[in-house]
C-alpha positions in Angstrom: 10.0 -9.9 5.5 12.1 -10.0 2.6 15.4 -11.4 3.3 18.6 -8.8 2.1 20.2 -10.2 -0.9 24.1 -8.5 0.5 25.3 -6.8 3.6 22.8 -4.9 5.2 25.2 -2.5 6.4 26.2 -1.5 2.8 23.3 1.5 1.5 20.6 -0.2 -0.7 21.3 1.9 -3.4 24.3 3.9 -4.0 23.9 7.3 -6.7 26.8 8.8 -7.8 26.9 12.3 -9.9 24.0 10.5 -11.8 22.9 12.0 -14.9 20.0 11.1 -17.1 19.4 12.5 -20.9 16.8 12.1 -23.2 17.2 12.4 -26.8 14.2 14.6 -28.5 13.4 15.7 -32.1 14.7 19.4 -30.8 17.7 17.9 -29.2 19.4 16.6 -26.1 17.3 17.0 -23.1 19.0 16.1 -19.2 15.8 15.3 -17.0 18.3 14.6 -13.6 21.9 17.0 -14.0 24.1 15.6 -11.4 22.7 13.4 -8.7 24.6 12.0 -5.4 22.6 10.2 -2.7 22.2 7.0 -0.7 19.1 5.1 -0.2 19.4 3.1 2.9 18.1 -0.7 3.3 15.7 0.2 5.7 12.9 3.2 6.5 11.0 5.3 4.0 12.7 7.6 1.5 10.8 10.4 -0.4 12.2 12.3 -3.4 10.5 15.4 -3.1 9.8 18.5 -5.4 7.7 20.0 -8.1 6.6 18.5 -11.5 9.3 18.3 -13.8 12.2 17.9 -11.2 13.0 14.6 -12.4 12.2 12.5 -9.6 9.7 10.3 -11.5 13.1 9.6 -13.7 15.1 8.4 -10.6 12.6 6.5 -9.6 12.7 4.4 -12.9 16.4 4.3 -12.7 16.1 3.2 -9.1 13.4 0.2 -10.6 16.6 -0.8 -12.8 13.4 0.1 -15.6 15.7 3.0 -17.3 19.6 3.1 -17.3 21.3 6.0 -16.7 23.5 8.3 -19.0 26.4 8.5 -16.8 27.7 8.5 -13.2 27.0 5.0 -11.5 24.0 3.5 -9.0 25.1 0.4 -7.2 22.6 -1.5 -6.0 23.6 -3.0 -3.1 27.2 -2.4 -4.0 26.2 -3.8 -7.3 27.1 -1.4 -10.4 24.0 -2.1 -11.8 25.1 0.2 -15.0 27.4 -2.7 -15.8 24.8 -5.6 -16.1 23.2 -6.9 -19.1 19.5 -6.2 -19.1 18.5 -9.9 -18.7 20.5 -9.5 -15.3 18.9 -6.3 -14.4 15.6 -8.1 -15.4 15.7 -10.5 -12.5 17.3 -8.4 -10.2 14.1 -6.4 -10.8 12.1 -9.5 -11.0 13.2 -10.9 -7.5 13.6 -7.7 -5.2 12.2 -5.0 -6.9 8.4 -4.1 -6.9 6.7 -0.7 -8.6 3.8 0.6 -7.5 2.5 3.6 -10.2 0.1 6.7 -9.6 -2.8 5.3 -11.5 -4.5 2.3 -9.2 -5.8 0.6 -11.8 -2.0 0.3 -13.6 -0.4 -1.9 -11.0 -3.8 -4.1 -11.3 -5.0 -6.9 -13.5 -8.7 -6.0 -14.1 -10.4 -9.5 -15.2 -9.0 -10.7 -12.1 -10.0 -10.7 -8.7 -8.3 -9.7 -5.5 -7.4 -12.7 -4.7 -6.2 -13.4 -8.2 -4.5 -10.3 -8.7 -2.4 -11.3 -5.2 -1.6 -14.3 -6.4 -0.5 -13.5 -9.6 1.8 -11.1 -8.1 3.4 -13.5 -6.0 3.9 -16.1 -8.9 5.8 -13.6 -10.9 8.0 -13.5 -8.3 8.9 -17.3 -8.1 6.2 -17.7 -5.3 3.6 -20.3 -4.9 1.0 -17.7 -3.7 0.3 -14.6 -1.3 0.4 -14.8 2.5 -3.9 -15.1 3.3 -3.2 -12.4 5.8 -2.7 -9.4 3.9 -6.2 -8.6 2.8 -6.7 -7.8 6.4 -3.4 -6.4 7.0 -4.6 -3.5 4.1 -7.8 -3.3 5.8 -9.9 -4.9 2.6 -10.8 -8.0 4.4 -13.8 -10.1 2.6 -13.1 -8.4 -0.9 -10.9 -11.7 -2.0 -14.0 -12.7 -4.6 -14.6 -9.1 -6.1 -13.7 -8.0 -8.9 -11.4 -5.0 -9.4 -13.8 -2.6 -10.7 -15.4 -3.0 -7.4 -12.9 -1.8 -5.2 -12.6 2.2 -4.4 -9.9 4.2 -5.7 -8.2 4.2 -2.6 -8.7 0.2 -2.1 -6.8 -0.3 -5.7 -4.5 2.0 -4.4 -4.0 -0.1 -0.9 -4.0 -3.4 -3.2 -1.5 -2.0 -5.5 0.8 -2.2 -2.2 -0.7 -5.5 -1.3 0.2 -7.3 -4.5 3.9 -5.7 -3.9 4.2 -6.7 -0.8 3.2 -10.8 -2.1 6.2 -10.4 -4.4 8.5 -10.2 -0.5 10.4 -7.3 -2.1 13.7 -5.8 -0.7 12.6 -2.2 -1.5 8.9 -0.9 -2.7 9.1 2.1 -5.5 5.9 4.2 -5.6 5.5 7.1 -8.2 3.3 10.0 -6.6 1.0 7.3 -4.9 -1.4 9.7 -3.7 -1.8 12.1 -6.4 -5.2 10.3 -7.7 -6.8 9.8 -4.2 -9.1 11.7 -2.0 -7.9 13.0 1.5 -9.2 10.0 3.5 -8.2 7.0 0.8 -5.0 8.9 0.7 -4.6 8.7 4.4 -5.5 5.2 5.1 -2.2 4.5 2.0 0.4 6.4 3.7 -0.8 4.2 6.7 0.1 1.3 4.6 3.4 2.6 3.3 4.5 3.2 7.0 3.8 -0.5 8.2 5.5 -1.6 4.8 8.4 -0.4 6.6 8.1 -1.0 9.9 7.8 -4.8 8.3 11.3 -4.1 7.2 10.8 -3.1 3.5 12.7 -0.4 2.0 10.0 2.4 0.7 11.1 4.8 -2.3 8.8 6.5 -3.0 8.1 9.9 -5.4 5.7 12.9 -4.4 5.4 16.8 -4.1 2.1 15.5 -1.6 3.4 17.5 2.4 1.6 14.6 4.1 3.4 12.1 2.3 7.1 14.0 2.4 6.4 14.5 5.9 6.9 11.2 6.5 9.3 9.9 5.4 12.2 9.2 7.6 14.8 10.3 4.9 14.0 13.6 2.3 15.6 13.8 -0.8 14.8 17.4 -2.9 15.2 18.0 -6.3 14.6 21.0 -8.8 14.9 20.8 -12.4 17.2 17.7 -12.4 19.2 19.0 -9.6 19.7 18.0 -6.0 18.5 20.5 -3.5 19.1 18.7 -0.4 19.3 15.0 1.1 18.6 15.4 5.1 
């Protein structure tokens, strides 16, 4: 379990009247208008609504990936806006892991599970994975294979795997089940519930009911605006 780097009773991250615009050949373009929530160190978040709602943005400026235009996100009472990007770099580096739609992104595909765990762990500072996770994500024996020999829904259950070797303070997952059947989605909302009952903060983007449903916190945007945090 990853240890908190401040105060646990202070929110994990802290969003202020956060806006977020894009410049594009046809002009200015604000993907998130306004934002105010708090993500808290411990349970399973899910910003919620329909394409083009900007929650994919958040979740980048959550990952400390994309700054902000204005308002402020603390991070841990951190004002992360005010860091220089090699700081935001290894705050990203040490307690930050991503875990995107497409399986096969968050994977290395020459390497094998095993591998691919390890090398996750490594860029984290850590000597290697803990053995035990292949069996925690229910792919026990598939160390030696290759990736193009896992299912969808396995690369998608590794994905969280090789996030979980980094011992993360908070997992971000874009719209993790968007490119899985019914049952491989199933079995990685199973995974993303025991992520938190290990004590990792989940964040995670998706319009998926199954997957809003549970989350123990919902936060719903439209068009860049906040609908409602309960």
């Amino acid at each position: 379990m990853a240890e908190p780097l401040f105060d646990e009773e202070v929110p994990l991250y802290e969003l202020r009247d956060v806006h977020v615009r894009y410049r594009t050949p046809t002009g200015l373009v604000t993907a998130v208008g306004g934002v105010t929530f708090d993500v808290k160190p411990r349970g399973v978040t899910v910003l919620a609504g329909p394409s083009g709602s900007g929650k994919s943005t958040l979740l980048r400026v959550l990952g400390l990936i994309d700054r902000h235009t204005s308002g402020s996100v603390a991070w841990q009472g951190l004002d992360v806006g005010r860091l220089s990007n090699r700081a935001r770099r290894g705050v990203r580096r040490d307690r930050i892991a991503v875990v995107f739609q497409a399986p096969p992104d968050n994977l290395i595909p020459h390497l094998t599970v095993a591998q691919n765990l390890r090398a996750a762990a490594q860029s984290a500072g850590l000597p290697d994975a803990d053995p035990d996770i292949l069996d925690w994500l229910g792919i026990a024996g598939t160390g030696d294979w290759r990736i193009g020999a896992l299912s969808g829904g396995q690369q998608q259950r590794l994905s969280f795997g090789c996030a979980l070797a980094r011992d993360p303070a908070v997992v971000l997952a874009d719209e993790p089940t968007s490119q899985l059947d019914a049952a491989s989605a199933t079995l990685v909302l199973d995974v993303l519930r025991r992520l938190a009952d290990r004590g990792v903060a989940v964040v995670t983007a998706s319009h998926d009911p199954e997957l809003v449903a549970l989350g123990d916190r919902v936060v719903r945007l439209r068009e860049g605006l906040l609908e409602e945090a309960a």
